[in-house]
Backbone and ligand atoms as CSV (ligand in chain L), in Angstrom:
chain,resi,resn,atom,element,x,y,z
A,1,UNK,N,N,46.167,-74.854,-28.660
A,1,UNK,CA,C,45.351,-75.150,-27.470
A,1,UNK,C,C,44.097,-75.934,-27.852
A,2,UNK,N,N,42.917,-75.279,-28.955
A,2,UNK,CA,C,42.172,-76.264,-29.323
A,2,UNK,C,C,42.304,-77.734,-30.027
A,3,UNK,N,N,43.759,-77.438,-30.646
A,3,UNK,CA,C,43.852,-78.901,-31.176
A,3,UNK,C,C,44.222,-79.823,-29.773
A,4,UNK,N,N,44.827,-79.455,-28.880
A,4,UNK,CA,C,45.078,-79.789,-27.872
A,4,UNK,C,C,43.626,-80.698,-27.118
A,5,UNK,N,N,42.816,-79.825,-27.011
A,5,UNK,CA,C,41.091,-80.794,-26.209
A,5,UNK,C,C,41.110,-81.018,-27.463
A,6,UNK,N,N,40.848,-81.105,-28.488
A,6,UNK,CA,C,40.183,-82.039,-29.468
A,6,UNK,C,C,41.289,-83.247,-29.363
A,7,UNK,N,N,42.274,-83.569,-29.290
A,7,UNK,CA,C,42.939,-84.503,-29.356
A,7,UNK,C,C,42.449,-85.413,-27.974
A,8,UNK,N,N,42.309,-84.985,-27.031
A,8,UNK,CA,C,41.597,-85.176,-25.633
A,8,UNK,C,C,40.725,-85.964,-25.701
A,9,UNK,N,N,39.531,-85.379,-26.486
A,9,UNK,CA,C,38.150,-85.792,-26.554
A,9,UNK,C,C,38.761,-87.032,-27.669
A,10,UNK,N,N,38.724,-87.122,-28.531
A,10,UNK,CA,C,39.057,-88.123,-29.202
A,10,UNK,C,C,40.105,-89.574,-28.554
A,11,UNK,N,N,40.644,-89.250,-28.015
A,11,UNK,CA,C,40.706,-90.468,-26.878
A,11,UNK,C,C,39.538,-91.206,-25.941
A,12,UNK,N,N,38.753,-90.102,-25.262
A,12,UNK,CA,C,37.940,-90.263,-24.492
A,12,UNK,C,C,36.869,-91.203,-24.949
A,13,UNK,N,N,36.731,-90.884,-26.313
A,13,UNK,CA,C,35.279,-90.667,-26.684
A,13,UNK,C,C,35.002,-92.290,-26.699
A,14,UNK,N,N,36.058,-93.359,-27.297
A,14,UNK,CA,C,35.797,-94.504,-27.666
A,14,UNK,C,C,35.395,-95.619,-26.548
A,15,UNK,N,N,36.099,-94.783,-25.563
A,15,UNK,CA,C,36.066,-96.061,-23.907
A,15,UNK,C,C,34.283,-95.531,-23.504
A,16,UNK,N,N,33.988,-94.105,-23.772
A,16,UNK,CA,C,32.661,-93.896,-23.499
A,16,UNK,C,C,31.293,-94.873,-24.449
A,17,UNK,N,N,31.816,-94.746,-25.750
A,17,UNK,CA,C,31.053,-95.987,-26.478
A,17,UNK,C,C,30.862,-97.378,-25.834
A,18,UNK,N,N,31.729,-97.542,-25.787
A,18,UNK,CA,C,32.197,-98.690,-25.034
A,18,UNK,C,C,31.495,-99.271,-24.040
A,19,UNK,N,N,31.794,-98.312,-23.051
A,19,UNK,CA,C,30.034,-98.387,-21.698
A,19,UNK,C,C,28.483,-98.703,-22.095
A,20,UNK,N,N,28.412,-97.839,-23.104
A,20,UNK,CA,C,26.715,-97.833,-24.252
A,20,UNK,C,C,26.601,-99.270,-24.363
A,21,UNK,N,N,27.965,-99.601,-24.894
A,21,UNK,CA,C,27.419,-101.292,-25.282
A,21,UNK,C,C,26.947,-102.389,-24.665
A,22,UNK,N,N,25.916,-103.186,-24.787
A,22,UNK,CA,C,25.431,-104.259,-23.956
A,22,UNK,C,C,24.529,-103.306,-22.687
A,23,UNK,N,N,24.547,-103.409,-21.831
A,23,UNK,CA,C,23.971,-102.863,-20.096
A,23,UNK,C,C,23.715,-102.041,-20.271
A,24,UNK,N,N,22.538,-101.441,-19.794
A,24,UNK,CA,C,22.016,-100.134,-20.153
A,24,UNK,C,C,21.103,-100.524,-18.956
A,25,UNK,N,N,21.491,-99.173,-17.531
A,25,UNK,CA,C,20.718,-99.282,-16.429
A,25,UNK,C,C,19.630,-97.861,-16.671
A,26,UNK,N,N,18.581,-98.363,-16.041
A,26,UNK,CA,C,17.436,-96.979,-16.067
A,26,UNK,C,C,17.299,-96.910,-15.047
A,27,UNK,N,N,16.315,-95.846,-14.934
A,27,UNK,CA,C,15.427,-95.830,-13.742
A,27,UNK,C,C,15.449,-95.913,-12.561
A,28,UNK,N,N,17.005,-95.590,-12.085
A,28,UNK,CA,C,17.138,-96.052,-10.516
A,28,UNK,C,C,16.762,-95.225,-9.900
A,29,UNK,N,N,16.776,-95.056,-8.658
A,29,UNK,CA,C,16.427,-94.857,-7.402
A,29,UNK,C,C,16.269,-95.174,-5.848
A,30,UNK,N,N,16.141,-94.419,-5.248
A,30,UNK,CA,C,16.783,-95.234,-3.687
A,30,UNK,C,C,15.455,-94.967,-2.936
A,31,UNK,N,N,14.841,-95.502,-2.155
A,31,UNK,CA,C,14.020,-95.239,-0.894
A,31,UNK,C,C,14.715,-95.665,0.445
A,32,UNK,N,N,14.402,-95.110,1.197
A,32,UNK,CA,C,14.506,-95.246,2.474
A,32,UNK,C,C,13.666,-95.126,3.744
A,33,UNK,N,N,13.637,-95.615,4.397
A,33,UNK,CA,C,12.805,-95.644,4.943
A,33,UNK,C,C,12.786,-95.019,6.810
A,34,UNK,N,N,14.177,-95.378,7.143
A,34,UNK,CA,C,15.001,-95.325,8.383
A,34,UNK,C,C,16.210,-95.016,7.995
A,35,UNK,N,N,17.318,-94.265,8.770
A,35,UNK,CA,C,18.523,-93.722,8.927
A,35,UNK,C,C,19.483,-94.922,8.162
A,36,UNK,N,N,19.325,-96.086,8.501
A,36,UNK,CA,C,20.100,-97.264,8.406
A,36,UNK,C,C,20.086,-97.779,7.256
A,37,UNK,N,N,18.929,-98.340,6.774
A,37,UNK,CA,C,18.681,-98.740,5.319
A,37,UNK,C,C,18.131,-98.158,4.332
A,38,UNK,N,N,18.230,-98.333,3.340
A,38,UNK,CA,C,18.004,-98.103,1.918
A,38,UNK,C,C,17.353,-98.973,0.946
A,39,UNK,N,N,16.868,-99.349,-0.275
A,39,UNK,CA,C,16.513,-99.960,-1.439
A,39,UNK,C,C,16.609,-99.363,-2.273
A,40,UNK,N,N,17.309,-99.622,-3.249
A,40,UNK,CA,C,17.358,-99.788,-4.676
A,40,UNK,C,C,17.147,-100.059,-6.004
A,41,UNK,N,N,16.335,-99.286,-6.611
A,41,UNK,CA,C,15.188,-99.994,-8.048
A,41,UNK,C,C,15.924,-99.116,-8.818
A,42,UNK,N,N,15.717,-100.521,-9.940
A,42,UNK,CA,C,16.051,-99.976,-11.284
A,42,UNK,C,C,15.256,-100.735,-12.216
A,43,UNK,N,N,16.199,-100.298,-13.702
A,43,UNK,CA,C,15.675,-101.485,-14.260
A,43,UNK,C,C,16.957,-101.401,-15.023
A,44,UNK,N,N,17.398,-103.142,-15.844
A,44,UNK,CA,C,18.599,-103.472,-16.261
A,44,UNK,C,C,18.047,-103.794,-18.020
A,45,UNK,N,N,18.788,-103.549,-18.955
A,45,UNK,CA,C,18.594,-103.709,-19.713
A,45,UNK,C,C,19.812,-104.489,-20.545
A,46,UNK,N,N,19.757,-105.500,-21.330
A,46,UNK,CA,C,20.367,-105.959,-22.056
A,46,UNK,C,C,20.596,-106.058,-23.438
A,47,UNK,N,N,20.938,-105.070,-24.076
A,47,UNK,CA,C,21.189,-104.662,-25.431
A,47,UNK,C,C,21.848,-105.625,-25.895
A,48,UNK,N,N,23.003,-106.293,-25.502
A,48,UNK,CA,C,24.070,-107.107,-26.399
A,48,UNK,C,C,23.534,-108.619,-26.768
A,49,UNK,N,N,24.184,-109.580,-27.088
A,49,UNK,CA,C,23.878,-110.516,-27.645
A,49,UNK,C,C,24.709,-111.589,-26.581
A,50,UNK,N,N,24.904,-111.472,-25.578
A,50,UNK,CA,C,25.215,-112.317,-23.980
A,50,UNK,C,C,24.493,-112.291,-23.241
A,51,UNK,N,N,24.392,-113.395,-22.373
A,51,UNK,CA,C,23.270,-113.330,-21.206
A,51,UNK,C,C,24.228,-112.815,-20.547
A,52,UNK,N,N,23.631,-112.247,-19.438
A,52,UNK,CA,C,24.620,-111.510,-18.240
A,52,UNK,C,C,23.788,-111.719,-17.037
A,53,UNK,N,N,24.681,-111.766,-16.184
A,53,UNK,CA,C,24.023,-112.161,-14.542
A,53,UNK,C,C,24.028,-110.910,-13.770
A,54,UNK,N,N,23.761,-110.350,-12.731
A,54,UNK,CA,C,24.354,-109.455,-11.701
A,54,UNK,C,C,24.416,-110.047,-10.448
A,55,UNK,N,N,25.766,-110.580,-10.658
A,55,UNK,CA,C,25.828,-110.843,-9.510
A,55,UNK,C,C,26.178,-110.263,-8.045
A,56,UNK,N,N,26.215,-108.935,-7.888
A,56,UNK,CA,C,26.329,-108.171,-6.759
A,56,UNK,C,C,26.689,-106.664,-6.922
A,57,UNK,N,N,26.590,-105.958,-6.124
A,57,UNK,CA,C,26.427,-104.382,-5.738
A,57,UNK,C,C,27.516,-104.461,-4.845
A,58,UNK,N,N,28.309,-102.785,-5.168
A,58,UNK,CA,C,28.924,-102.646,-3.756
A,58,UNK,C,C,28.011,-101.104,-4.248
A,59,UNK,N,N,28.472,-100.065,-2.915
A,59,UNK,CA,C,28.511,-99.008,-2.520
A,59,UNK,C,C,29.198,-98.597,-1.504
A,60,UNK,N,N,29.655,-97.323,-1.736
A,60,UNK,CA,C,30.379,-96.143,-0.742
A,60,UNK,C,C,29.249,-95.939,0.531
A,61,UNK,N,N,27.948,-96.306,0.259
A,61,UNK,CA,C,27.271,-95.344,1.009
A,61,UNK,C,C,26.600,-96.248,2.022
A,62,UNK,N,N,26.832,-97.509,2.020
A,62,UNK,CA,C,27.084,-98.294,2.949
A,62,UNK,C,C,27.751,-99.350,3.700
A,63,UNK,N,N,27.114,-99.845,4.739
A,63,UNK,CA,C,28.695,-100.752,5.073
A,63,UNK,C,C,28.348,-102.098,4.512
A,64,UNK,N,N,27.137,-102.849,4.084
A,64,UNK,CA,C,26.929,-104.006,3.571
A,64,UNK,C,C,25.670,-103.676,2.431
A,65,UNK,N,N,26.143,-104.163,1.038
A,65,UNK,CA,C,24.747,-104.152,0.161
A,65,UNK,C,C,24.750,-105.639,-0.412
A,66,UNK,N,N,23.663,-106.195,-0.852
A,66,UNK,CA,C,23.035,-106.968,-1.408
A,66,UNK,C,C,22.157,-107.064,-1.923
A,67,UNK,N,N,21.892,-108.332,-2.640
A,67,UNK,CA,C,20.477,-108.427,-3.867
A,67,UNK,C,C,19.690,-108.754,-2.909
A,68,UNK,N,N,18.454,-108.568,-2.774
A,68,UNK,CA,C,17.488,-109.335,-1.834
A,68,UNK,C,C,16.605,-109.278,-3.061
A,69,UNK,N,N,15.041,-110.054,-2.469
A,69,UNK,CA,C,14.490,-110.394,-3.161
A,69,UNK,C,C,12.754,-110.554,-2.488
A,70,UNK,N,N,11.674,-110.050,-2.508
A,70,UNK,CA,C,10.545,-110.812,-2.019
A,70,UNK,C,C,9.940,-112.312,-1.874
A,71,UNK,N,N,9.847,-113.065,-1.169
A,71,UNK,CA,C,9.028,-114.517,-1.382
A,71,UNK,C,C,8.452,-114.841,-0.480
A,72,UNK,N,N,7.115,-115.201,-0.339
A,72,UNK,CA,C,6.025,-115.755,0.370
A,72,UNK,C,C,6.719,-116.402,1.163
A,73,UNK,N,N,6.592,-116.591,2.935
A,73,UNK,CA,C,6.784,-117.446,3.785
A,73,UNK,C,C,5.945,-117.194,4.695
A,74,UNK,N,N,5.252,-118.692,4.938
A,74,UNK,CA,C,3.907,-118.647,6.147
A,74,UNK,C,C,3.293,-117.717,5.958
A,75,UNK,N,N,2.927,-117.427,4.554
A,75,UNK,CA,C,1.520,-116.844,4.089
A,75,UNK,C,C,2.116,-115.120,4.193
A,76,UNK,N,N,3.420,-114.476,4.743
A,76,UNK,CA,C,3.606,-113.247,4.435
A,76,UNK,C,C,4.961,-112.884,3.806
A,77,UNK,N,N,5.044,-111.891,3.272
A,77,UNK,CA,C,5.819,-111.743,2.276
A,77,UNK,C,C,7.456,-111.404,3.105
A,78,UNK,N,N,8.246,-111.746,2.856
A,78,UNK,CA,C,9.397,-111.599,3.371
A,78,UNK,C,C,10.735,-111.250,2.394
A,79,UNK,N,N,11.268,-110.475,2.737
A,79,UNK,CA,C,12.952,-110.075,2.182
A,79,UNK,C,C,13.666,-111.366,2.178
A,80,UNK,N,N,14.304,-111.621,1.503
A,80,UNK,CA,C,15.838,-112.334,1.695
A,80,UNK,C,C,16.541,-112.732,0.632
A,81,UNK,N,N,17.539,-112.699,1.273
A,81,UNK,CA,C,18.899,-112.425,0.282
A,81,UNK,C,C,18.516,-113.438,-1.286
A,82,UNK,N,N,19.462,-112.885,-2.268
A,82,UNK,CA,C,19.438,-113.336,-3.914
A,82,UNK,C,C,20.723,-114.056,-3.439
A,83,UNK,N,N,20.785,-115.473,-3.737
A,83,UNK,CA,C,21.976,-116.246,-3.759
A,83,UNK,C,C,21.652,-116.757,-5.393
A,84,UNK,N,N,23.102,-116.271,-6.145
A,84,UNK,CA,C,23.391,-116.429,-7.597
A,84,UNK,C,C,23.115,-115.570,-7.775
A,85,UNK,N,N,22.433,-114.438,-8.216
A,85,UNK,CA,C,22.678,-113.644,-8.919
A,85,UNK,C,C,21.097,-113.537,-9.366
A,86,UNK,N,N,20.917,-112.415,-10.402
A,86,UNK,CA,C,19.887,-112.343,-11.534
A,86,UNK,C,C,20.409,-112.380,-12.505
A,87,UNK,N,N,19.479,-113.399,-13.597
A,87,UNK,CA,C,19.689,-113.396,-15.024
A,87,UNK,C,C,19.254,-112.102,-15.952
A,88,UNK,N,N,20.248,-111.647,-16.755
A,88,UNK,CA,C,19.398,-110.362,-17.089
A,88,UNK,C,C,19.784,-111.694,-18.957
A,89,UNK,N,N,19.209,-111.732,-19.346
A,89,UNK,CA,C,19.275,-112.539,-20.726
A,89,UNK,C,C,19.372,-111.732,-21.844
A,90,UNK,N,N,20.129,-112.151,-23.144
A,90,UNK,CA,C,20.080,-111.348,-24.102
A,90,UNK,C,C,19.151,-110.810,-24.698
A,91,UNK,N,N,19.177,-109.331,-24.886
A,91,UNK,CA,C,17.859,-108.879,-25.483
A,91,UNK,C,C,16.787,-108.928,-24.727
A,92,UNK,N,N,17.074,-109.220,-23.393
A,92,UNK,CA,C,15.897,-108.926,-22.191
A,92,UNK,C,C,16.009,-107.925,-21.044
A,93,UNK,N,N,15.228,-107.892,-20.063
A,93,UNK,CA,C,15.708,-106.610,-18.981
A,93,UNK,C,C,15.033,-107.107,-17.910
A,94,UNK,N,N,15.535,-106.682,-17.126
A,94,UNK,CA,C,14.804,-107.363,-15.754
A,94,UNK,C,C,14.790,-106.020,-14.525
A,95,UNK,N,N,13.377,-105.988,-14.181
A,95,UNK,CA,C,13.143,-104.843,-13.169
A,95,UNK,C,C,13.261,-105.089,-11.826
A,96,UNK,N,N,14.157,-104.389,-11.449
A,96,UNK,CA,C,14.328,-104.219,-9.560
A,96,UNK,C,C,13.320,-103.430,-9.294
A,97,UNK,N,N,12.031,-103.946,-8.759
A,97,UNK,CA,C,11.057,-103.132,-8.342
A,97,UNK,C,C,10.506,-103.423,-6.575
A,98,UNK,N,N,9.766,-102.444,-6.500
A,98,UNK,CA,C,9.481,-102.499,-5.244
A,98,UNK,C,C,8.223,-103.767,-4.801
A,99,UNK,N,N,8.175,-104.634,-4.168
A,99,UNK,CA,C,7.465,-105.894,-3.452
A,99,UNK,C,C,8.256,-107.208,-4.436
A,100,UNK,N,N,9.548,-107.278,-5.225
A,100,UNK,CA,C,10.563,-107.775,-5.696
A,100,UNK,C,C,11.702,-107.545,-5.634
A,101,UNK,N,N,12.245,-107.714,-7.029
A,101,UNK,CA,C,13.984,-107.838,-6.471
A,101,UNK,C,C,14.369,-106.437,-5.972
A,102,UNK,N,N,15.820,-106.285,-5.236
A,102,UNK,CA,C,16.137,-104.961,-5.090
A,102,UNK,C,C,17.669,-104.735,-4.431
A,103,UNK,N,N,17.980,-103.929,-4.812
A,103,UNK,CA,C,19.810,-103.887,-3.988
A,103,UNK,C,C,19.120,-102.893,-2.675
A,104,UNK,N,N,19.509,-103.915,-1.544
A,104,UNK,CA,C,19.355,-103.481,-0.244
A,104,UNK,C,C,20.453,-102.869,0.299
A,105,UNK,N,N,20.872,-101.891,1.067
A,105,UNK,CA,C,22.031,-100.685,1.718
A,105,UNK,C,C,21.459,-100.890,2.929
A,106,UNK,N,N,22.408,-101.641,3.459
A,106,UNK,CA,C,22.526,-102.092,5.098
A,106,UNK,C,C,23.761,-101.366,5.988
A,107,UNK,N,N,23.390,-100.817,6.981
A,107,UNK,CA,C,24.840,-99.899,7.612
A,107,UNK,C,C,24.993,-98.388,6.844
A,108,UNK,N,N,23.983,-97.198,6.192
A,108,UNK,CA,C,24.013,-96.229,5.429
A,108,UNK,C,C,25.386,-95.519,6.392
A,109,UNK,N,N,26.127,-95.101,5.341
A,109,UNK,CA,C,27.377,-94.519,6.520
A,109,UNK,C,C,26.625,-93.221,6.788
A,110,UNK,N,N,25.861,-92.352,5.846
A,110,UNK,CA,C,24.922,-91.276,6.891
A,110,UNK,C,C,23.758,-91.377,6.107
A,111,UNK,N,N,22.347,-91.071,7.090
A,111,UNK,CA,C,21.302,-90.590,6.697
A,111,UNK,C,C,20.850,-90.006,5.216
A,112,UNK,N,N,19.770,-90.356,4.562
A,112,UNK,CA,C,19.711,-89.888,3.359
A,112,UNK,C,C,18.322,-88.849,3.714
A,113,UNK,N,N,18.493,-87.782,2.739
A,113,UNK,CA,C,17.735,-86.371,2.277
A,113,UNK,C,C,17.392,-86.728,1.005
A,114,UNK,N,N,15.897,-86.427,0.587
A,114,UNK,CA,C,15.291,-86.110,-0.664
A,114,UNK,C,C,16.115,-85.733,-1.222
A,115,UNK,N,N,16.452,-86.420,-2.207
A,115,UNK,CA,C,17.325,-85.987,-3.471
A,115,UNK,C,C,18.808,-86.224,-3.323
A,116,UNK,N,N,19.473,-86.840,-1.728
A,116,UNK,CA,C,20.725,-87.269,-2.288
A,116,UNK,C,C,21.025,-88.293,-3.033
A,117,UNK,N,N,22.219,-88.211,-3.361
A,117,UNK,CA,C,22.417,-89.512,-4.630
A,117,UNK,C,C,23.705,-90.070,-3.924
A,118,UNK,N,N,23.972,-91.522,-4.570
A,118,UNK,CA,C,24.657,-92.029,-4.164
A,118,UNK,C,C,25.024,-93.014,-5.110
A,119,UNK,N,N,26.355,-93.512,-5.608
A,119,UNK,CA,C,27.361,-94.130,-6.656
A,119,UNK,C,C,26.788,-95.891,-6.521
A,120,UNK,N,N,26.546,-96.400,-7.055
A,120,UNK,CA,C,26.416,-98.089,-7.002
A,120,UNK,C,C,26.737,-98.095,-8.242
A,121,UNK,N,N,27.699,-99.570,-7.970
A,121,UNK,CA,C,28.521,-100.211,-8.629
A,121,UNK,C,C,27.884,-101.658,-8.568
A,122,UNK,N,N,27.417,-102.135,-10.395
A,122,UNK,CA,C,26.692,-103.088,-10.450
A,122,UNK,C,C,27.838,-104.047,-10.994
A,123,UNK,N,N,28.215,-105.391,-10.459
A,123,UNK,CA,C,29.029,-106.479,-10.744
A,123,UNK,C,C,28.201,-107.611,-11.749
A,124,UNK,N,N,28.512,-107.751,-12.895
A,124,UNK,CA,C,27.509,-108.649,-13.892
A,124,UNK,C,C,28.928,-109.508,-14.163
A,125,UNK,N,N,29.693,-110.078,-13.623
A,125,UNK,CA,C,30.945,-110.905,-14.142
A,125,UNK,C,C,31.318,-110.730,-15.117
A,126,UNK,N,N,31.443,-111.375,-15.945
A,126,UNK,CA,C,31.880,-111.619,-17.045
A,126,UNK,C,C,31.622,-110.474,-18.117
A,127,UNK,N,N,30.277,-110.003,-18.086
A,127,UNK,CA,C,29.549,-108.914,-18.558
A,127,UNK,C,C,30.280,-107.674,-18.219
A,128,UNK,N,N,31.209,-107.711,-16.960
A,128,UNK,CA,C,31.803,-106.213,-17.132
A,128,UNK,C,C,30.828,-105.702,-15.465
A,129,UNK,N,N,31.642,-104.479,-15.283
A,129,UNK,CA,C,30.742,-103.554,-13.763
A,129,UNK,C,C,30.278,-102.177,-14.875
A,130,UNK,N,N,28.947,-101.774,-14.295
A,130,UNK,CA,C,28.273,-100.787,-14.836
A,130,UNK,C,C,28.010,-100.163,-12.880
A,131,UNK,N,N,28.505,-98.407,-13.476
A,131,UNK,CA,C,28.034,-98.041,-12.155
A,131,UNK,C,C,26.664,-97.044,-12.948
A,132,UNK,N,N,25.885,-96.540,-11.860
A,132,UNK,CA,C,24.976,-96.054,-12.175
A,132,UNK,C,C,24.883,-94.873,-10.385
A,133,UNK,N,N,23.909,-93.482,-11.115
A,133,UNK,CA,C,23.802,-92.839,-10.116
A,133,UNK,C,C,21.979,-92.685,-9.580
A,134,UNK,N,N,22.366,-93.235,-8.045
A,134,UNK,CA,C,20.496,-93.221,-8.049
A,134,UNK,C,C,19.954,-92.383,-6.731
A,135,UNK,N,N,19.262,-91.401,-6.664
A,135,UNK,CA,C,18.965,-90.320,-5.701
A,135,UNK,C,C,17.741,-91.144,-4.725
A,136,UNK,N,N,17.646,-90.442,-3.411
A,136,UNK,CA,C,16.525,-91.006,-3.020
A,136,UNK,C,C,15.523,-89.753,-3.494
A,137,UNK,N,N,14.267,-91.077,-3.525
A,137,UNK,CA,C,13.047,-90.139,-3.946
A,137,UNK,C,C,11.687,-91.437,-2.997
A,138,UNK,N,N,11.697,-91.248,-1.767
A,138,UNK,CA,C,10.562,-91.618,-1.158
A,138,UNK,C,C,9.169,-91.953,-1.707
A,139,UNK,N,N,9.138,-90.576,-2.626
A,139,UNK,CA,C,8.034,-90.291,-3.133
A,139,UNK,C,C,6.986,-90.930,-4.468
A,140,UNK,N,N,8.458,-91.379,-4.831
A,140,UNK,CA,C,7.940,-91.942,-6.503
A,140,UNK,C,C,7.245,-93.635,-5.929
A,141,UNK,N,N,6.446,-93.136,-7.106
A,141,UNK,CA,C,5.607,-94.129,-7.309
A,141,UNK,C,C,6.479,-95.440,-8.770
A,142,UNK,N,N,5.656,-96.290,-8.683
A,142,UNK,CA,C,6.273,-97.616,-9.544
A,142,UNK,C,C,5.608,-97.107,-11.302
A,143,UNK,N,N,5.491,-96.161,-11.548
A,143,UNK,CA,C,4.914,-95.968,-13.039
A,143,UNK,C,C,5.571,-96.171,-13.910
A,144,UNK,N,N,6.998,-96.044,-13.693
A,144,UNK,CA,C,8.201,-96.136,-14.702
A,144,UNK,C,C,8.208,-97.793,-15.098
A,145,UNK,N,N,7.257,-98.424,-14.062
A,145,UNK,CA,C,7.780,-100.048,-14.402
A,145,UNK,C,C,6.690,-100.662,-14.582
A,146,UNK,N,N,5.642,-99.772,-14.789
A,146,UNK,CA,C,4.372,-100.226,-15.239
A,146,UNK,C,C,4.210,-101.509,-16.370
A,147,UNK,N,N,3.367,-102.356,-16.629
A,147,UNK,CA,C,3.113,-103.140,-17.330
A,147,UNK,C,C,4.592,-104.124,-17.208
A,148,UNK,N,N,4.760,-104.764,-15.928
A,148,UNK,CA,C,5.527,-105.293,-15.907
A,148,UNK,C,C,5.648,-106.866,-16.342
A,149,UNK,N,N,5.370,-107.160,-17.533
A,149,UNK,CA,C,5.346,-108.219,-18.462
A,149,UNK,C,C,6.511,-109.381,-18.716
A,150,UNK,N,N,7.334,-109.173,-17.795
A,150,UNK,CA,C,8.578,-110.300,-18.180
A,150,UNK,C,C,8.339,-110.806,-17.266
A,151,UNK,N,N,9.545,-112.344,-17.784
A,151,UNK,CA,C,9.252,-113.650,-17.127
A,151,UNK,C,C,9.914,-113.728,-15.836
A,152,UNK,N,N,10.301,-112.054,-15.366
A,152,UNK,CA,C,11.294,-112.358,-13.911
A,152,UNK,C,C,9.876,-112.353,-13.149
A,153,UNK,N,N,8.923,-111.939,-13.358
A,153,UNK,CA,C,7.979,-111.297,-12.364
A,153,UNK,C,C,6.936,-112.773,-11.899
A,154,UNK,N,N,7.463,-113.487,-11.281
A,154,UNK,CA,C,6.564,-114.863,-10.577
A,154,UNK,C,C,6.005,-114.552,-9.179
A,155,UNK,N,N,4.939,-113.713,-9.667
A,155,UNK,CA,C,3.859,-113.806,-7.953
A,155,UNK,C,C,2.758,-114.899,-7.922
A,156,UNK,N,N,2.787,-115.874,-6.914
A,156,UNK,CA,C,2.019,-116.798,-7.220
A,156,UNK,C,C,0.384,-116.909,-7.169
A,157,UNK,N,N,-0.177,-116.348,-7.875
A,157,UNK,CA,C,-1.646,-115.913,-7.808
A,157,UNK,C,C,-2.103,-116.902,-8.880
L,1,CU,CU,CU,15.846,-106.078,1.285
């Protein structure tokens, strides 16, 4: 019987390495704000030695998701959609943060509660899908993404 799960685990174990390699998501999380929508922060990390894009999100937990993105129009800040993708570059990481990028959940099939979680499935092409699990938390603040020093972050000041 024990050689039995050890033989188990030793199958398992290599496809789990496998995931480790390259993409490495942190920090997610969901806010919400209304019954309907959602946002999505993380941060993406790129361990491997490929640039990788993300080019899109699905989820179970709604009926339409997408990349959106913040940018100045007529002097106020506005949502709208990421056409192409984000570059996450080798050996770089790029933060989905809040008044920037972010996977938006349009159509929530139900209401979210402090602390439910919900499955997103990140599409990087070529790079492979990384899913990740991210709870809502209203509450949190942006500290995790403090000193946000990379070259995704262009606010025009
Ligand atoms: Cu949005």
């Amino acid at each position: 019987m024990i050689r039995m799960i050890l033989a188990a685990l030793a199958v398992v174990t290599p496809a789990m390495a496998m995931a480790q390699d390259g993409l490495e998501i942190r920090d997610a999380y969901v806010r919400s704000a209304n019954p309907k929508t959602a946002a999505a922060f993380m941060v993406v990390e790129n361990h491997g030695g490929t640039d990788c894009r993300l080019t899109g999100v699905s989820s179970d937990a709604a009926e339409r998701v997408e990349l959106h993105t913040h940018a100045e129009q007529d002097g106020m800040m506005k949502m709208q959609k990421i056409e192409g993708g984000i570059a996450i570059p080798a050996g770089g990481e790029h933060a989905l943060a809040r008044g920037g990028d972010h996977v938006m959940l349009m159509g929530l099939t139900k209401p979210l509660a402090d602390g439910d979680g919900m499955m997103l499935t990140l599409d990087f092409g070529d790079c492979g899908t990384q899913q990740v699990q991210a709870a809502l938390d209203n509450d949190r603040t942006e500290e995790a993404a403090e000193g946000h020093g990379g070259d995704g972050d262009h606010q025009g000041h």
